[in-house]
C-alpha positions as CSV (number, residue, x, y, z in Angstrom):
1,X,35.8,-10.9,16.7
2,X,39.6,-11.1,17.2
3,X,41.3,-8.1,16.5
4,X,45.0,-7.5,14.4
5,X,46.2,-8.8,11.3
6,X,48.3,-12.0,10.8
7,X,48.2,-13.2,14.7
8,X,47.3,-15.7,17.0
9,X,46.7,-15.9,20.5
10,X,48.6,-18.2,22.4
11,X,49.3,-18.9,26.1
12,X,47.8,-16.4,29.4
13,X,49.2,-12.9,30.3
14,X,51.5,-12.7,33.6
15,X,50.0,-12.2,36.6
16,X,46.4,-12.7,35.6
17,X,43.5,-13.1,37.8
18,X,42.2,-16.6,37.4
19,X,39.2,-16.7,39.0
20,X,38.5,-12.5,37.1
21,X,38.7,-14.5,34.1
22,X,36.6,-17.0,34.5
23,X,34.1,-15.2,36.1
24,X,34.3,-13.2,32.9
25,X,34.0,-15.9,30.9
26,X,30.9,-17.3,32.1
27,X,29.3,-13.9,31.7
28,X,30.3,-14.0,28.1
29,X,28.6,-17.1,27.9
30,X,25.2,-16.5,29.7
31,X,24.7,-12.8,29.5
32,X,23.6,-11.6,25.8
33,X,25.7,-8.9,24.3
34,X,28.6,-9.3,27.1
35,X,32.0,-10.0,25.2
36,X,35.3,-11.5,26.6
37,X,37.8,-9.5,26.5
38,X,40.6,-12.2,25.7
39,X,43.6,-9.2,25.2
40,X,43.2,-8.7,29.1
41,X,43.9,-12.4,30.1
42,X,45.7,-13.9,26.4
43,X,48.8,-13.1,24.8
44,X,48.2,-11.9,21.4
45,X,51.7,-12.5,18.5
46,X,51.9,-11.5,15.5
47,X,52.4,-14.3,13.1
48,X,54.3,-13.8,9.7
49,X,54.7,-16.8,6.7
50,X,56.0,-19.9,7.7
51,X,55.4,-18.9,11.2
52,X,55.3,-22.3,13.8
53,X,53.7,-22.2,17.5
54,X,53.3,-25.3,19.5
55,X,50.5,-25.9,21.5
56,X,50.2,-28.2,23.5
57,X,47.4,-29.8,25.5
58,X,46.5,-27.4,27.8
59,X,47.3,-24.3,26.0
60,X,45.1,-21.6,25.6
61,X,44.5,-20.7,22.1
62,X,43.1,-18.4,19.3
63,X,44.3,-17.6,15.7
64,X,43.2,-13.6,14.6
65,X,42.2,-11.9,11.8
66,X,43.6,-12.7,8.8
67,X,45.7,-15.7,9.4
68,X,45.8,-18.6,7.7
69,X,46.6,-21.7,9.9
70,X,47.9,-25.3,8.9
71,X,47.1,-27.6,12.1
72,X,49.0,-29.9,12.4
73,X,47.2,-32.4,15.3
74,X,47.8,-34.7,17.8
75,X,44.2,-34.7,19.1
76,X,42.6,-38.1,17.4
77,X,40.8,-38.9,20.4
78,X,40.9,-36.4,22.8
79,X,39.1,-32.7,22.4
80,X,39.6,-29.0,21.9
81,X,37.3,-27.3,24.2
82,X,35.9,-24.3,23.3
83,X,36.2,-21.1,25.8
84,X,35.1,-18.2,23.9
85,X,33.6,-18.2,20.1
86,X,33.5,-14.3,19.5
87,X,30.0,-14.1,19.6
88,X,29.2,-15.8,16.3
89,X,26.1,-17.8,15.6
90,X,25.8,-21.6,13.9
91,X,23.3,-22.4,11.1
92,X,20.3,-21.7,13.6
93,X,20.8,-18.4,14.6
94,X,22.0,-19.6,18.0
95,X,25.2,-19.4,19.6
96,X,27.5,-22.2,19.1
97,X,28.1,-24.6,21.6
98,X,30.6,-24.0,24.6
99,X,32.7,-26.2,26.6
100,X,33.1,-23.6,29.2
101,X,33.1,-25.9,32.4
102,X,35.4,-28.7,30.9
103,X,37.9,-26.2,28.8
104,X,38.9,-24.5,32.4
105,X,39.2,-27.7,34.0
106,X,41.9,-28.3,31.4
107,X,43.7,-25.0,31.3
108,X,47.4,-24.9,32.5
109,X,47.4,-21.6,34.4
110,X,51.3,-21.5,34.4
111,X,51.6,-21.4,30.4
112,X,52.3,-17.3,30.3
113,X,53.9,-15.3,28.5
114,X,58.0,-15.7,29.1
115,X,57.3,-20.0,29.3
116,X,55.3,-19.3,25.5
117,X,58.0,-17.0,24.2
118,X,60.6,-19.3,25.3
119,X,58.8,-22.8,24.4
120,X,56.2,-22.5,22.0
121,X,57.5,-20.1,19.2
122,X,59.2,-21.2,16.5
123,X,61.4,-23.6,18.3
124,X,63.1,-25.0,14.8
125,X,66.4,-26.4,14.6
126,X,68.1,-27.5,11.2
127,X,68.9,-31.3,11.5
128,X,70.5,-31.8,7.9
129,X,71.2,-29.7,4.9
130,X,72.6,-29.7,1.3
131,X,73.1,-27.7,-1.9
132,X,69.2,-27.2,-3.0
133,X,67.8,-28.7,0.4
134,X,67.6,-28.0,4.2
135,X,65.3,-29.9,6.8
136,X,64.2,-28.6,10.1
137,X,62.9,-30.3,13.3
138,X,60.6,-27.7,14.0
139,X,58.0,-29.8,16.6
140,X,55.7,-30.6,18.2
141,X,56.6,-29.9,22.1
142,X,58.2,-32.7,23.6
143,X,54.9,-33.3,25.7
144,X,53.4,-34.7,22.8
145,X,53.7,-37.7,20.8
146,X,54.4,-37.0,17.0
147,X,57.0,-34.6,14.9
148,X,57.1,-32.2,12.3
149,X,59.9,-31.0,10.2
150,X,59.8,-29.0,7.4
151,X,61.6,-29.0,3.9
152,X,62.9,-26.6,2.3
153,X,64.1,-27.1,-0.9
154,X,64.9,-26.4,-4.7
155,X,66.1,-29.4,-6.0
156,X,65.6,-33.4,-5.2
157,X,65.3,-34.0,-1.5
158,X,65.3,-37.1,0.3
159,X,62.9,-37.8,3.2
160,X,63.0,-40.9,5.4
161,X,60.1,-42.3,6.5
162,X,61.5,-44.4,8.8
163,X,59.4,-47.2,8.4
164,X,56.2,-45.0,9.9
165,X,53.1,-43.3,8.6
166,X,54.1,-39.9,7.5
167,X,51.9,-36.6,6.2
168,X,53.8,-34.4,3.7
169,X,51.6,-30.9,3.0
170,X,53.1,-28.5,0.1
171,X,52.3,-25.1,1.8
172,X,54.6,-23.2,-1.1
173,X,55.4,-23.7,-4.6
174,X,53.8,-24.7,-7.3
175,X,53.9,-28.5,-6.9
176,X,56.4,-31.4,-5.5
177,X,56.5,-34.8,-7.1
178,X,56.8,-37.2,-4.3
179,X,58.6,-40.3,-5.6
180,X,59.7,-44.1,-4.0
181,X,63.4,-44.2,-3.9
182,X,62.4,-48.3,-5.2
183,X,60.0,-46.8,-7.5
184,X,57.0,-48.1,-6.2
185,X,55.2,-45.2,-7.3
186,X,55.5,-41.5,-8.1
187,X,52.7,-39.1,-6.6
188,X,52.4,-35.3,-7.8
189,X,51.0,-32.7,-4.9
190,X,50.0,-28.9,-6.1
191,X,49.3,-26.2,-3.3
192,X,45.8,-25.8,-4.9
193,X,44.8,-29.8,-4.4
194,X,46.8,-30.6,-1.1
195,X,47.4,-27.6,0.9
196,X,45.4,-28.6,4.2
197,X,45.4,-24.8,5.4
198,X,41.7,-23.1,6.3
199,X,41.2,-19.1,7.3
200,X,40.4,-18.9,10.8
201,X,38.4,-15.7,11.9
């Protein structure tokens, strides 16, 4: 299973033997009771509240122990592809399925550790601000195709729309009431019925 508190892995070490790792890999995968070690070939951050990492297609990925994640995706018709799943068993009693072959195909071998630092973490940037309000551009990587920004706020903030399809998630607080400037309609969100977040392993 991963190992640390409040982490996730993101991006490949420096200077890392490609063709080690995969051979490693593929052990994992065929050979009961062989692990991957992913601390040898993946970066391992830790990740605090409010945290943001960008990943973008390509990227190898993880989160750890005691992390919850919000994901936030870009992915409605293309895939994830599973490397390494820790050794845990589905429903049956059998390992999960792999994309082993496929998910090296798509790894970006240059995405280590200085590029991640540097690109992927936390990359926000205030775009407007009032008394009781400030907004952040905080994503996704300019490789990809959508936005995010996040509010933060303690009084009445406006949000444009822009005239496209937008997905507000509460992820602190106690509740937000989400109202048409036209009143068209009011629509109350609480962290305990709209907070999109799951515990990874």
């Amino acid at each position: 299973m991963p190992s640390g508190n409040g982490s996730v892995y993101l991006g490949l070490k420096a200077d890392i033997n490609s063709e080690a790792m995969t051979t490693e890999l593929r052990e994992a995968q065929e050979c009961d009771g062989v692990e991957f070690e992913a601390e040898r070939y993946v970066n391992q951050f830790p990740a605090r509240k409010h945290d943001h990492f960008l990943i973008p297609a390509g990227t190898i990925h993880c989160s750890g122990r005691d992390t919850v994640v919000l994901e936030i995706s870009a992915t409605p018709y293309i895939f994830t592809f599973k490397l390494w799943d820790w050794g845990r068993l589905g429903l049956d009693g059998t390992p999960r399925p792999i994309h082993l072959d496929r998910g090296i195909e798509n790894i970006c071998w240059d995405r280590t550790t200085k590029w991640v630092e540097q690109a992927l973490i936390n990359r926000s940037e205030v775009i407007a601000a009032k008394d009781g309000w400030r907004e952040e551009q905080t994503g996704l990587h300019l490789s990809q195709f959508i936005e995010t920004r996040r509010h933060w706020f303690t009084a009445t903030v406006p949000h444009d729309t822009e005239g496209n399809l937008n997905v507000l998630n509460l992820v602190e607080g106690a509740e937000a009431i989400v109202e048409s400037p036209t009143g068209a309609f009011p629509h109350t969100s609480s962290t305990t019925q709209n907070h999109s977040s799951y515990p990874r392993p």
